[in-house]
Biopython code that builds the backbone (N, CA, C, O; Angstrom):
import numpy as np
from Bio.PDB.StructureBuilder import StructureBuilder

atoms = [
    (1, "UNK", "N", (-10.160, 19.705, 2.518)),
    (1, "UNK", "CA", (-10.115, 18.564, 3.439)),
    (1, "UNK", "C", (-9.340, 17.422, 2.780)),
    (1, "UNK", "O", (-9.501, 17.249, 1.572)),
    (2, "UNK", "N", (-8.613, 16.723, 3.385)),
    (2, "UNK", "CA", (-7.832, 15.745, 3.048)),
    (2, "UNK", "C", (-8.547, 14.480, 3.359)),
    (2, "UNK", "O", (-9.204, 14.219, 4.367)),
    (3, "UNK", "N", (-8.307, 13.749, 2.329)),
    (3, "UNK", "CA", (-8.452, 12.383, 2.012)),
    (3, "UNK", "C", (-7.862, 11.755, 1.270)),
    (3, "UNK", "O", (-7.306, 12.104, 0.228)),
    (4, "UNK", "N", (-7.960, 10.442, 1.905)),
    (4, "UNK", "CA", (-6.727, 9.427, 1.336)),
    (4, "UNK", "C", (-7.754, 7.825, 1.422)),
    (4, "UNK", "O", (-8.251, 7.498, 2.499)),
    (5, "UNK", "N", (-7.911, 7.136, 0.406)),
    (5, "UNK", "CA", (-9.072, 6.102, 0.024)),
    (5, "UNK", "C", (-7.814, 5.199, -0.664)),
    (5, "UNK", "O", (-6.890, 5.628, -1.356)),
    (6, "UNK", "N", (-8.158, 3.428, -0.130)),
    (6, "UNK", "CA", (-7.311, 2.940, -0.638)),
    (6, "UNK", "C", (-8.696, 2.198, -1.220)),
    (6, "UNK", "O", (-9.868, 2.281, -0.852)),
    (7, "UNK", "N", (-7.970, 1.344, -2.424)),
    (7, "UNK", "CA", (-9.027, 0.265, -3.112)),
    (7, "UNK", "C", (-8.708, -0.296, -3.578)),
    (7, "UNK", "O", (-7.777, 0.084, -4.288)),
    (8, "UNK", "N", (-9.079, -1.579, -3.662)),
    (8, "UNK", "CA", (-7.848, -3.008, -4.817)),
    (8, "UNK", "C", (-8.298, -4.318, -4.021)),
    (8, "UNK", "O", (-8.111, -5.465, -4.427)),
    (9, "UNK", "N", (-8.700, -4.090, -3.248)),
    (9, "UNK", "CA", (-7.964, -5.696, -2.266)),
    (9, "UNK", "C", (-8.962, -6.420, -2.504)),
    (9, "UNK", "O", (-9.819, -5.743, -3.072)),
    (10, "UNK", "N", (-9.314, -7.578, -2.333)),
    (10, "UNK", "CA", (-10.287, -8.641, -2.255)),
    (10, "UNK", "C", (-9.694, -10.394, -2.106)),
    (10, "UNK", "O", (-8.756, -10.670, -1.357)),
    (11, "UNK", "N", (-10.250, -11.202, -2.750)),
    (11, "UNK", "CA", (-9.635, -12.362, -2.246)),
    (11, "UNK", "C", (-9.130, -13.063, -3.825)),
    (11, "UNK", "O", (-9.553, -12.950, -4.975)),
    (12, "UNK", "N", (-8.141, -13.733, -3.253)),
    (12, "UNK", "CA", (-7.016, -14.172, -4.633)),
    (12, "UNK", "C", (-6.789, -15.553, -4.140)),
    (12, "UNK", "O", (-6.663, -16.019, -3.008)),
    (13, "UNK", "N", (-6.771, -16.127, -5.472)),
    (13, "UNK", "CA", (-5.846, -17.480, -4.910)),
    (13, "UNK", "C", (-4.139, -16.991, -4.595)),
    (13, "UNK", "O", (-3.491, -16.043, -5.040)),
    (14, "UNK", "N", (-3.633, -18.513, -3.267)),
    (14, "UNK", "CA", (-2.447, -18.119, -3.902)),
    (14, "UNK", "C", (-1.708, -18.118, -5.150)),
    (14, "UNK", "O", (-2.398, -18.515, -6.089)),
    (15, "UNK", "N", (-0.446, -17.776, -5.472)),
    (15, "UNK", "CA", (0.238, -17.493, -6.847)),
    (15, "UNK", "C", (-0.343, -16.060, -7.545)),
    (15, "UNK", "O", (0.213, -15.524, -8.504)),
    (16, "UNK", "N", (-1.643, -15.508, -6.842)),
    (16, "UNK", "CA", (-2.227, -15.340, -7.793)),
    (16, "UNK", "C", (-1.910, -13.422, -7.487)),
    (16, "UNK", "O", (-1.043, -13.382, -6.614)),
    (17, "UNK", "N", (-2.351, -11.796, -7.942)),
    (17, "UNK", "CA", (-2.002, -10.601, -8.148)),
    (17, "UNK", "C", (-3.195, -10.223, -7.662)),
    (17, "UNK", "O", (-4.247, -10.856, -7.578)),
    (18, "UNK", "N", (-2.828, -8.748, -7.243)),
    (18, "UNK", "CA", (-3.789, -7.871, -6.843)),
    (18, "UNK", "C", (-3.044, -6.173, -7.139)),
    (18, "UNK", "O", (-1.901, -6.305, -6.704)),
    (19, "UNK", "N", (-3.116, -5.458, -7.396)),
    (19, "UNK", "CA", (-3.200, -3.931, -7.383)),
    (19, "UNK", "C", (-3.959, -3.722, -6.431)),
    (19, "UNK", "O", (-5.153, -4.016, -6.494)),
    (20, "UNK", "N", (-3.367, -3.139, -5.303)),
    (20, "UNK", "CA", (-3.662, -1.826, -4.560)),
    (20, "UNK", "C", (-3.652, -0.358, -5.260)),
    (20, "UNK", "O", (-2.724, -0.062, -6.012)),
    (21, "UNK", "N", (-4.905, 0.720, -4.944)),
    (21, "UNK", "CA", (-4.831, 1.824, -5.113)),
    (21, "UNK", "C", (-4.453, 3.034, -3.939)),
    (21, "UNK", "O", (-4.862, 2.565, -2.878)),
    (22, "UNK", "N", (-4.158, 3.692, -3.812)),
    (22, "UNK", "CA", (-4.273, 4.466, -2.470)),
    (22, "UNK", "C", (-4.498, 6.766, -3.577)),
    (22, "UNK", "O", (-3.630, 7.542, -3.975)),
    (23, "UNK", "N", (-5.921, 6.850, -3.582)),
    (23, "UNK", "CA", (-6.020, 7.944, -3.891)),
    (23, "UNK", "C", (-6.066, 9.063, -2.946)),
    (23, "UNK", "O", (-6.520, 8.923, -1.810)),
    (24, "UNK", "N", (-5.477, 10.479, -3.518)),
    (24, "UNK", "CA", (-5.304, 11.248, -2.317)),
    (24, "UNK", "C", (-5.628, 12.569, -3.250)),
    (24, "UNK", "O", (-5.266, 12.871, -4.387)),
    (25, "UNK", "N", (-6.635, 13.355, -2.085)),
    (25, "UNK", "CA", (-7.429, 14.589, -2.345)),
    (25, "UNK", "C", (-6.842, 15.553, -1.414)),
    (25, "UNK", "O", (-6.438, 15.131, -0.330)),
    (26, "UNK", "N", (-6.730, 16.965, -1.743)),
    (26, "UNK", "CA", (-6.876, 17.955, -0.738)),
    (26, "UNK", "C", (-5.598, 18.126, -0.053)),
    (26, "UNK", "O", (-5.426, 18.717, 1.013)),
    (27, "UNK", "N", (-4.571, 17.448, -0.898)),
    (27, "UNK", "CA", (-3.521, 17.750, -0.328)),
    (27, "UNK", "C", (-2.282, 17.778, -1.800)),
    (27, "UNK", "O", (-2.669, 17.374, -2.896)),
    (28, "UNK", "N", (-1.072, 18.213, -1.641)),
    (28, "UNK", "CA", (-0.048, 18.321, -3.409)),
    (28, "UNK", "C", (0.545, 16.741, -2.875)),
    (28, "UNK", "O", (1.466, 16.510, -2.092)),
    (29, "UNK", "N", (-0.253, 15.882, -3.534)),
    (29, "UNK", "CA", (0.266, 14.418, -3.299)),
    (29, "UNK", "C", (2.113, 14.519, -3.453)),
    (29, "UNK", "O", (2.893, 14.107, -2.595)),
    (30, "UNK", "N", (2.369, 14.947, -4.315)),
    (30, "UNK", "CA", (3.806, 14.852, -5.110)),
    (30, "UNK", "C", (4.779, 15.106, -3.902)),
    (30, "UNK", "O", (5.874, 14.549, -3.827)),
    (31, "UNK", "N", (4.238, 16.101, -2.840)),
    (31, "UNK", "CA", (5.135, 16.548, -1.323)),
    (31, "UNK", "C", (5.309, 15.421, -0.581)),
    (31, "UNK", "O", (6.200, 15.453, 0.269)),
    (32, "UNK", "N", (4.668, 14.443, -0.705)),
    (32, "UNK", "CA", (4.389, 13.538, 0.352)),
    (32, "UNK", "C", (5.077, 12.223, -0.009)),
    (32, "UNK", "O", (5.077, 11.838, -1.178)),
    (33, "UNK", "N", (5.720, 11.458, 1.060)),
    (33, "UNK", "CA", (6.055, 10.189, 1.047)),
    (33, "UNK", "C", (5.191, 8.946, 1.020)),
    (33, "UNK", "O", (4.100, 9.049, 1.581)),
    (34, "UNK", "N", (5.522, 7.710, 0.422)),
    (34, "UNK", "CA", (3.833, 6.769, 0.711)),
    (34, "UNK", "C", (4.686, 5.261, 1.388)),
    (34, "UNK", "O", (5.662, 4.561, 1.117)),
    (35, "UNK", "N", (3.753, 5.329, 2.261)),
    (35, "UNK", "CA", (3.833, 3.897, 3.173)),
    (35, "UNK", "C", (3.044, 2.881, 2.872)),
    (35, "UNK", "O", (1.903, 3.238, 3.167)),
    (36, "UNK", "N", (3.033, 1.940, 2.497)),
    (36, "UNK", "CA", (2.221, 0.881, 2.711)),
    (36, "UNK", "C", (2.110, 0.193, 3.767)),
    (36, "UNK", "O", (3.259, -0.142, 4.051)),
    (37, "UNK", "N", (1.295, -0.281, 4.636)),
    (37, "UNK", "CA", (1.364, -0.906, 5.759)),
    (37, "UNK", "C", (0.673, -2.100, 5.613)),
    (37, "UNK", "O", (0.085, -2.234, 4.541)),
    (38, "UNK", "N", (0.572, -3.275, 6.664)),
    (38, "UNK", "CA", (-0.607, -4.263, 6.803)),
    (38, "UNK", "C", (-0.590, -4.617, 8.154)),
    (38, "UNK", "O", (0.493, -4.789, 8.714)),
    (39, "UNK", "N", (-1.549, -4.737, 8.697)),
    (39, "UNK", "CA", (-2.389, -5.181, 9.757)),
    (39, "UNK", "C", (-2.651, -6.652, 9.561)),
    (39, "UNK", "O", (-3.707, -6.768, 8.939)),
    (40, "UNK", "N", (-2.294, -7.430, 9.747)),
    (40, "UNK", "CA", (-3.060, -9.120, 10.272)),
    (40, "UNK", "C", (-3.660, -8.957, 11.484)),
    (40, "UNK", "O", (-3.621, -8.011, 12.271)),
    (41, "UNK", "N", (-4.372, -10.287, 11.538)),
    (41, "UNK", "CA", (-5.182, -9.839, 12.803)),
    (41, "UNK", "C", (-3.848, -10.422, 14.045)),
    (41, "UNK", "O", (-2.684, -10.810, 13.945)),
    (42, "UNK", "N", (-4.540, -10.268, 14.842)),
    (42, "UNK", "CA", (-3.490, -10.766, 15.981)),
    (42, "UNK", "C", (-2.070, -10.324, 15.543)),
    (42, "UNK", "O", (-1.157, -11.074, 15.889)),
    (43, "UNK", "N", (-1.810, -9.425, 14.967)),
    (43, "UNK", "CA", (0.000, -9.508, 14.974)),
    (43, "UNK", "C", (0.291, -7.956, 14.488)),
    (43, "UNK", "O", (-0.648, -7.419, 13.901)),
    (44, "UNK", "N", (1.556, -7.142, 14.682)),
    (44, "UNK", "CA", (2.095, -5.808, 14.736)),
    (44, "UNK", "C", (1.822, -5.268, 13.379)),
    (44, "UNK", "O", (2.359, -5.908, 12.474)),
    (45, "UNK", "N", (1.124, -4.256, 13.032)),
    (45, "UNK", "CA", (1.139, -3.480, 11.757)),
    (45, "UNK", "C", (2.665, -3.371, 10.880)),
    (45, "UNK", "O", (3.606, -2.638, 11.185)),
    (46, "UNK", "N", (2.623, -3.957, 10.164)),
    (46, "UNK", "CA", (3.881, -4.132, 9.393)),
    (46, "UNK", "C", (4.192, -2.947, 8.267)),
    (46, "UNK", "O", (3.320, -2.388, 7.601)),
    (47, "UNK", "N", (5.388, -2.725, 8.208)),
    (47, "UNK", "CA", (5.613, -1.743, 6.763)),
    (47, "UNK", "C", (6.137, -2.918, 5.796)),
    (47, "UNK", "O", (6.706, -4.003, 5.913)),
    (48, "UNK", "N", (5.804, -2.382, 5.131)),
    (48, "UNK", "CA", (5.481, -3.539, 3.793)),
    (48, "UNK", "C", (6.177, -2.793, 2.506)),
    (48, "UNK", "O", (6.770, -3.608, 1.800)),
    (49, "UNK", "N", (6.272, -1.045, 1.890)),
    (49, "UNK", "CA", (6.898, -1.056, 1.170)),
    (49, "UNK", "C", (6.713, 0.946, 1.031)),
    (49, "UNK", "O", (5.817, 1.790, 1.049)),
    (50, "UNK", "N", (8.111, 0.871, 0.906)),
    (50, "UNK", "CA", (7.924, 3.047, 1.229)),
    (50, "UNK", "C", (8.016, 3.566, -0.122)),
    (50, "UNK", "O", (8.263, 2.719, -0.981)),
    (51, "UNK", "N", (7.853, 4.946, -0.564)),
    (51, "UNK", "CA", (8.451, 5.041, -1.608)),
    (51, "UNK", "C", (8.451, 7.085, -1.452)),
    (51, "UNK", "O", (7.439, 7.733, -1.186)),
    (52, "UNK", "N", (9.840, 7.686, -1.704)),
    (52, "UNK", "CA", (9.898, 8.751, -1.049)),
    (52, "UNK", "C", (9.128, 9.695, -2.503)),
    (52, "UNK", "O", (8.647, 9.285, -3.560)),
    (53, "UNK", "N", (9.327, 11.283, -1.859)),
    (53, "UNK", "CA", (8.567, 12.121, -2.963)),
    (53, "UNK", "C", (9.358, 11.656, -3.937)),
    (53, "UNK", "O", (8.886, 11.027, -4.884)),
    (54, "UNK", "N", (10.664, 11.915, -3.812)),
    (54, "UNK", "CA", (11.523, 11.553, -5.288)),
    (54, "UNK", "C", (11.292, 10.020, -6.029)),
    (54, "UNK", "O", (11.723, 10.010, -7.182)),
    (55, "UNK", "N", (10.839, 9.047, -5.686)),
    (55, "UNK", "CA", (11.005, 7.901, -6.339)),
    (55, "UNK", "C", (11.574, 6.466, -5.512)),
    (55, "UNK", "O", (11.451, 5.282, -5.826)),
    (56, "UNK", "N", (12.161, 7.032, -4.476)),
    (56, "UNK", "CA", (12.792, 6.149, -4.188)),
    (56, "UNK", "C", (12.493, 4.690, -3.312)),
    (56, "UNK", "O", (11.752, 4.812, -2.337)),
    (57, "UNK", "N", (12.789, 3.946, -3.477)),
    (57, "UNK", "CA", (11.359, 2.570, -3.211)),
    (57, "UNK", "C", (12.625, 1.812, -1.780)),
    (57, "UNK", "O", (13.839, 1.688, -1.943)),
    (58, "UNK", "N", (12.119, 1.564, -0.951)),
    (58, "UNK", "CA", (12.208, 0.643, 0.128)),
    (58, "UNK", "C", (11.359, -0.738, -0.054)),
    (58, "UNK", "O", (10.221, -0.678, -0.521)),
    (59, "UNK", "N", (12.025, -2.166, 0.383)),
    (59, "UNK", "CA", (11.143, -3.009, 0.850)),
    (59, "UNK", "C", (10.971, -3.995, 2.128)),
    (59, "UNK", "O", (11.997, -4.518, 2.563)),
    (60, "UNK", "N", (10.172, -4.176, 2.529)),
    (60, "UNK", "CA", (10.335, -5.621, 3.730)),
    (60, "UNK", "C", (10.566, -6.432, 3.168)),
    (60, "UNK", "O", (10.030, -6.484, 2.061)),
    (61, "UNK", "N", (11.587, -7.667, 3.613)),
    (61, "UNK", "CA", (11.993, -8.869, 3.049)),
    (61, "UNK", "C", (11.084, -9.554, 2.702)),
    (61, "UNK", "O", (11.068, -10.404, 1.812)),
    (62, "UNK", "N", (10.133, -9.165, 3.505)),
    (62, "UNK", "CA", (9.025, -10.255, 3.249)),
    (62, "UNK", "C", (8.447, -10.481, 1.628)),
    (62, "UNK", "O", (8.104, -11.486, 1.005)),
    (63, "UNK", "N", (8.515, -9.181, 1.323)),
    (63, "UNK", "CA", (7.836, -8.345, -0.377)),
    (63, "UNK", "C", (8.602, -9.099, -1.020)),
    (63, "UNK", "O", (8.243, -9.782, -1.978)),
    (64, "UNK", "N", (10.035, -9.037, -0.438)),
    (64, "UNK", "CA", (11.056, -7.847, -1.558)),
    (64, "UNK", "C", (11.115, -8.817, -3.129)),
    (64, "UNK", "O", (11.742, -9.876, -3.090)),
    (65, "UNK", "N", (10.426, -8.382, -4.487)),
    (65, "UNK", "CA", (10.846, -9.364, -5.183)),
    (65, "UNK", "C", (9.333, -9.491, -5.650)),
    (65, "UNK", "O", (9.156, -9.324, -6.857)),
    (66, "UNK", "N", (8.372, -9.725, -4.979)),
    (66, "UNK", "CA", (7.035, -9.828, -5.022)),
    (66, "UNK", "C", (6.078, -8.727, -5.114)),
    (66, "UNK", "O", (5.075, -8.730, -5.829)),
    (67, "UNK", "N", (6.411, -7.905, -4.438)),
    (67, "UNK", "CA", (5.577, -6.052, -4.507)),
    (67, "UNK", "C", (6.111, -5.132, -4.957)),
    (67, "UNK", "O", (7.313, -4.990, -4.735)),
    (68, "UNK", "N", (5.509, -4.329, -5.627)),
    (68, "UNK", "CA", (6.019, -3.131, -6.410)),
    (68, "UNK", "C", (5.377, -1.904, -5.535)),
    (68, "UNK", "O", (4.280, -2.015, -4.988)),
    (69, "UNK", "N", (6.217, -0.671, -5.461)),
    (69, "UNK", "CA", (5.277, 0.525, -4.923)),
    (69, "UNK", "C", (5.638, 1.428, -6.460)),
    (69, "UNK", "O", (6.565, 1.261, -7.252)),
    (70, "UNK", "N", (4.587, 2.341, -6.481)),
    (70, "UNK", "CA", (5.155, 3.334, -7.541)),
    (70, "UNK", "C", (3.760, 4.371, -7.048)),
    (70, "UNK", "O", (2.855, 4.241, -6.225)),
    (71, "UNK", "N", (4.150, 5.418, -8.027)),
    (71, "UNK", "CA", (3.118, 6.568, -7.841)),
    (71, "UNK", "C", (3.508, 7.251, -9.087)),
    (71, "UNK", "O", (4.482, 7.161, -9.835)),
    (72, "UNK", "N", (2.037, 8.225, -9.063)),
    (72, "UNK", "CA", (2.019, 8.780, -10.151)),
    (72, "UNK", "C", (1.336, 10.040, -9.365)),
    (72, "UNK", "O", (0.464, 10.124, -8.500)),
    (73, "UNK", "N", (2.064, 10.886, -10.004)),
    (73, "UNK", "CA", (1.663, 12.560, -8.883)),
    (73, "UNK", "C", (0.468, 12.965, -9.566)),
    (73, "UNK", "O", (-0.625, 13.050, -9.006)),
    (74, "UNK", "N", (0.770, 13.326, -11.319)),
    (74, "UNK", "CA", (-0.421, 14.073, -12.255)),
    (74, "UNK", "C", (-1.171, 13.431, -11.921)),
    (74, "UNK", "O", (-2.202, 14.012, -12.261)),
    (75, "UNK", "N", (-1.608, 11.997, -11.148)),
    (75, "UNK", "CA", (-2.668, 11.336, -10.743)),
    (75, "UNK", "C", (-3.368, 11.615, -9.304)),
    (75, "UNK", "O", (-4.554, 11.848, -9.071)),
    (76, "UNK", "N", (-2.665, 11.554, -8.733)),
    (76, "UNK", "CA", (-2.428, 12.023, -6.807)),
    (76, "UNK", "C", (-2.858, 10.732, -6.617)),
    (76, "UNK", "O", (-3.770, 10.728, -5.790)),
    (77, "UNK", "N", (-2.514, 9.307, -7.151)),
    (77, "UNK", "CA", (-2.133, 8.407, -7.034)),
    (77, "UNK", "C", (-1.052, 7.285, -6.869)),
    (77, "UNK", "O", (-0.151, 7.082, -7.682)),
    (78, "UNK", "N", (-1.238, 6.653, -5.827)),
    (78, "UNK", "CA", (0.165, 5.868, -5.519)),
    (78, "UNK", "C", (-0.445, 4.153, -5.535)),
    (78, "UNK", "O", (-1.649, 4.018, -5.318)),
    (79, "UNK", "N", (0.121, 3.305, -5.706)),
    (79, "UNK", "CA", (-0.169, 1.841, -6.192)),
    (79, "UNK", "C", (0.845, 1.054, -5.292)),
    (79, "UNK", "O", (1.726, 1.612, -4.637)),
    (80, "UNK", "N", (0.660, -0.123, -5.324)),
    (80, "UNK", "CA", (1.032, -1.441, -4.313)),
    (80, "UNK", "C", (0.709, -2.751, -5.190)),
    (80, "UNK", "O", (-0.004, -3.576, -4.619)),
    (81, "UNK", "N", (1.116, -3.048, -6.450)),
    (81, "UNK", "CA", (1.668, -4.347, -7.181)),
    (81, "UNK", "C", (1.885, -5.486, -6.542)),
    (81, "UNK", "O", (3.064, -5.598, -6.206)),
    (82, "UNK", "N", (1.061, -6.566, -6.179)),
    (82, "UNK", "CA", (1.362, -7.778, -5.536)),
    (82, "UNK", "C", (1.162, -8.601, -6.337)),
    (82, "UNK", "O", (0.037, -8.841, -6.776)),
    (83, "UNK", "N", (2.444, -9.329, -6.766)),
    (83, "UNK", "CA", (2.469, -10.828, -7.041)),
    (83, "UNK", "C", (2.857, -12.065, -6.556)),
    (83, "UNK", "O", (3.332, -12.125, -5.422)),
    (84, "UNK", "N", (2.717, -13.184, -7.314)),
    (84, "UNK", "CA", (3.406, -14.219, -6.677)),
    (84, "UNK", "C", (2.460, -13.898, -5.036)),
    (84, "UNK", "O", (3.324, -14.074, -4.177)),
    (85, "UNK", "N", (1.230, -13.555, -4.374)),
    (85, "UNK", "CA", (0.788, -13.693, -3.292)),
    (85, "UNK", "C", (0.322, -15.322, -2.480)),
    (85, "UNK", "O", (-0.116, -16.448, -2.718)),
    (86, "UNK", "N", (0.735, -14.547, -1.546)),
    (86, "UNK", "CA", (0.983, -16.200, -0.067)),
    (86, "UNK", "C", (-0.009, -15.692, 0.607)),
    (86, "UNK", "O", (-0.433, -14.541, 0.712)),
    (87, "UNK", "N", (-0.450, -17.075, 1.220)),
    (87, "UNK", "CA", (-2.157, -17.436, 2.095)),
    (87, "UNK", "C", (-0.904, -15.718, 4.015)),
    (87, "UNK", "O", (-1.366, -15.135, 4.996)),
    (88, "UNK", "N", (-0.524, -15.734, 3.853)),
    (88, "UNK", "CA", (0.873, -14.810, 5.155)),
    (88, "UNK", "C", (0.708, -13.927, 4.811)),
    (88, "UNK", "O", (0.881, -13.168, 5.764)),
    (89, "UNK", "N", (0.168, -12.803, 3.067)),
    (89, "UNK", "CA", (0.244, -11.734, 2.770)),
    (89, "UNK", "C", (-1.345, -11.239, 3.257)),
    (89, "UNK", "O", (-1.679, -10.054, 3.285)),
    (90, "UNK", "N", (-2.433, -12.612, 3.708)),
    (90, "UNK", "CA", (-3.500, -11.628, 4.216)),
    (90, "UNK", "C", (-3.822, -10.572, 4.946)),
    (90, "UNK", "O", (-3.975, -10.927, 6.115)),
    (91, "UNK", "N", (-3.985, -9.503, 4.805)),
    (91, "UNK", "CA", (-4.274, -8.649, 5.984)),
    (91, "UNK", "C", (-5.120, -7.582, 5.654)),
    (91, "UNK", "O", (-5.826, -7.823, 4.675)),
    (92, "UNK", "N", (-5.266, -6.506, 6.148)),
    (92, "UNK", "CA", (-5.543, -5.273, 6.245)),
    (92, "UNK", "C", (-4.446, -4.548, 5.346)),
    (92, "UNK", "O", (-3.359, -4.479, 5.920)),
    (93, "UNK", "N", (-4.473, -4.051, 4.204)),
    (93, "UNK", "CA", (-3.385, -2.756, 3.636)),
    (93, "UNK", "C", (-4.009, -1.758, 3.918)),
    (93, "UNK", "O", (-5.222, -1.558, 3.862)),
    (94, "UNK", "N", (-2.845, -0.832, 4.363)),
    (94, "UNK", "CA", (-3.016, 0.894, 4.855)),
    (94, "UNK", "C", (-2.081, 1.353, 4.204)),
    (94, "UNK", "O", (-1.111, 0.627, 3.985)),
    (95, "UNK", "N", (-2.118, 2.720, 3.702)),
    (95, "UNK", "CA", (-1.986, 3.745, 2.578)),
    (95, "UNK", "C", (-1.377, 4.920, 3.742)),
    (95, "UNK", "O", (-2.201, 5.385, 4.529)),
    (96, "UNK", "N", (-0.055, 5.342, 3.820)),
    (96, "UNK", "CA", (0.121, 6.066, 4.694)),
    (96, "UNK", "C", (0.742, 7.517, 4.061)),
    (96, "UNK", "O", (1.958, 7.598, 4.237)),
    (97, "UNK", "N", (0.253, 8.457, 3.492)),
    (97, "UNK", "CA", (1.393, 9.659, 3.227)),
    (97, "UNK", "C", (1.977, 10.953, 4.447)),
    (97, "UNK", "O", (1.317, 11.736, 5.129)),
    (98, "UNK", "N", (3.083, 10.799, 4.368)),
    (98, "UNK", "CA", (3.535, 11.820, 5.136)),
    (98, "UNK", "C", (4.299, 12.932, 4.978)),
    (98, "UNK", "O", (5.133, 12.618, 4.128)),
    (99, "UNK", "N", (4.508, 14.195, 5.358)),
    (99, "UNK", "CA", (5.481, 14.982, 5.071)),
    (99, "UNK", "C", (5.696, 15.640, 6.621)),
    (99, "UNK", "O", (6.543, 15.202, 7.400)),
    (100, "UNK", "N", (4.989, 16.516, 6.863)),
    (100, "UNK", "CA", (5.156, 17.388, 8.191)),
    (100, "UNK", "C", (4.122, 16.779, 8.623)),
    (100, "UNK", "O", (4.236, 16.553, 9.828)),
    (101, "UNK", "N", (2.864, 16.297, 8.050)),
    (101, "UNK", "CA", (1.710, 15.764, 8.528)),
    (101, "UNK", "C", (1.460, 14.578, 8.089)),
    (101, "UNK", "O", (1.805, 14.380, 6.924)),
    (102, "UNK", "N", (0.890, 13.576, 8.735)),
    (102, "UNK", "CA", (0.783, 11.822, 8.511)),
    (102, "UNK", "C", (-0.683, 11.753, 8.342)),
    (102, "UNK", "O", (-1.496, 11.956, 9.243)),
    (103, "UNK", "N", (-0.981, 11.424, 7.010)),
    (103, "UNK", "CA", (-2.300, 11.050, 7.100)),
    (103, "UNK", "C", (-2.404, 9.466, 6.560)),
    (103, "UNK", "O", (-1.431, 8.928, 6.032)),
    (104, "UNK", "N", (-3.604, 8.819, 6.735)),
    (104, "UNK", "CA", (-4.086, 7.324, 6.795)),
    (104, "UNK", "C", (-4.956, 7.272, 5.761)),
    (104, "UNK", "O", (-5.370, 8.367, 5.382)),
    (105, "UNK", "N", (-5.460, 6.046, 5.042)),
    (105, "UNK", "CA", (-6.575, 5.303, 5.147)),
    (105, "UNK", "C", (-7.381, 4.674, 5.600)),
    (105, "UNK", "O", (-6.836, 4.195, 6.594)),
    (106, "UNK", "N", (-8.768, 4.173, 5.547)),
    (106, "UNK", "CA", (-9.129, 3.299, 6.199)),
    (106, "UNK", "C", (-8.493, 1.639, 5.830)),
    (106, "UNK", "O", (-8.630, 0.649, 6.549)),
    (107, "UNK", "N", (-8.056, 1.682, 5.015)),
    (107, "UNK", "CA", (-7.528, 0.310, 4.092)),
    (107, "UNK", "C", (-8.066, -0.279, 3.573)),
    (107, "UNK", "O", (-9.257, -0.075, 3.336)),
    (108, "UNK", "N", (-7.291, -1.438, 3.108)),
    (108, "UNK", "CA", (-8.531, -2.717, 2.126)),
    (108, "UNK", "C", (-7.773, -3.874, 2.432)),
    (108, "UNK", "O", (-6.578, -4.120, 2.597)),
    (109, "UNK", "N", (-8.981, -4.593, 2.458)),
    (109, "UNK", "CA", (-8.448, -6.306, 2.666)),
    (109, "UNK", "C", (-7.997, -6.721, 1.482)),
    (109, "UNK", "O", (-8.072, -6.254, 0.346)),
    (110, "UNK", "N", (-7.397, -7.910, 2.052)),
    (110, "UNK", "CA", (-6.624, -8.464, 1.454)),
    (110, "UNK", "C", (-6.628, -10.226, 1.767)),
    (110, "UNK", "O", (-6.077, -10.680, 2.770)),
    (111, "UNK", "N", (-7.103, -10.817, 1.083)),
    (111, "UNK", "CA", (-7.437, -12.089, 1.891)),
    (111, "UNK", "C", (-6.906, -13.279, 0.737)),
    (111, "UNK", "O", (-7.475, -13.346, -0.353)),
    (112, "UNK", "N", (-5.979, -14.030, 1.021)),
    (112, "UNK", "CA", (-5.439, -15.077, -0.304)),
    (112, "UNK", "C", (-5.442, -16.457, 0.431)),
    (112, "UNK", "O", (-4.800, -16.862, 1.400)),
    (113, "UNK", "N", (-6.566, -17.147, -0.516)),
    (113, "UNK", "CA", (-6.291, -18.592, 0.069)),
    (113, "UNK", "C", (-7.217, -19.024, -1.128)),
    (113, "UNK", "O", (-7.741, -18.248, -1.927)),
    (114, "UNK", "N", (-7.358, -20.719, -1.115)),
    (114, "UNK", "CA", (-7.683, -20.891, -1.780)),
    (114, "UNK", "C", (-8.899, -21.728, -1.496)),
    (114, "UNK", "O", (-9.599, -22.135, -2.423)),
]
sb = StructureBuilder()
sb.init_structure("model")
sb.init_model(0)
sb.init_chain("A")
sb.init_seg("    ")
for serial, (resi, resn, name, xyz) in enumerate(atoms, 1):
    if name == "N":
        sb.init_residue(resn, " ", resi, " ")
    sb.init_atom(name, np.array(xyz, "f"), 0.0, 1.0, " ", f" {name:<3s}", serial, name[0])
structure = sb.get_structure()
């Protein structure tokens, strides 16, 4: 059975970092692509930062400069590096891997203010 558990988020000042985790069971993580997403309330689920099986990293302008994606396969772990975070980066993060099949997290908050 597949599962995918994200964990990291909680509340930060601004300026201030957070690590996202996104762990994944029951499936060869290393096949799969990883999405980061966020949810605010009231507003469109955003992609926030991709990173393909091979390595290769995408960002939203919004990040770009501020978030890191990386992964580590021997782990079946993939990460989401936020610095430099703004009271705008609050939301919901979702953990998305895909290949032929798209699976989710439930996510983790993310809440920065001070």
């Amino acid at each position: 059975q597949v599962q995918v558990v994200e964990s990291g988020g909680g509340l930060v000042q601004p300026g201030g970092s957070l690590r996202l985790s996104c762990a994944a069971s029951g499936m060869i993580f290393s096949r799969y692509a990883m999405d980061w997403y966020r949810q605010a309330p009231g507003k469109q689920r955003e992609l926030v930062a991709s990173i393909t099986s091979g390595g290769i990293t995408n960002y939203a302008n919004s990040v770009k400069g501020r978030f890191t994606i990386s992964r580590d396969n021997a782990k079946n772990q993939g990460y989401l590096q936020m610095n430099s975070l703004k009271p705008e980066d609050t939301a919901v993060y979702l953990c998305n891997l895909y290949a032929d099949i798209d699976y989710w997290g439930q996510g983790t908050q993310v809440i920065v203010s001070s």
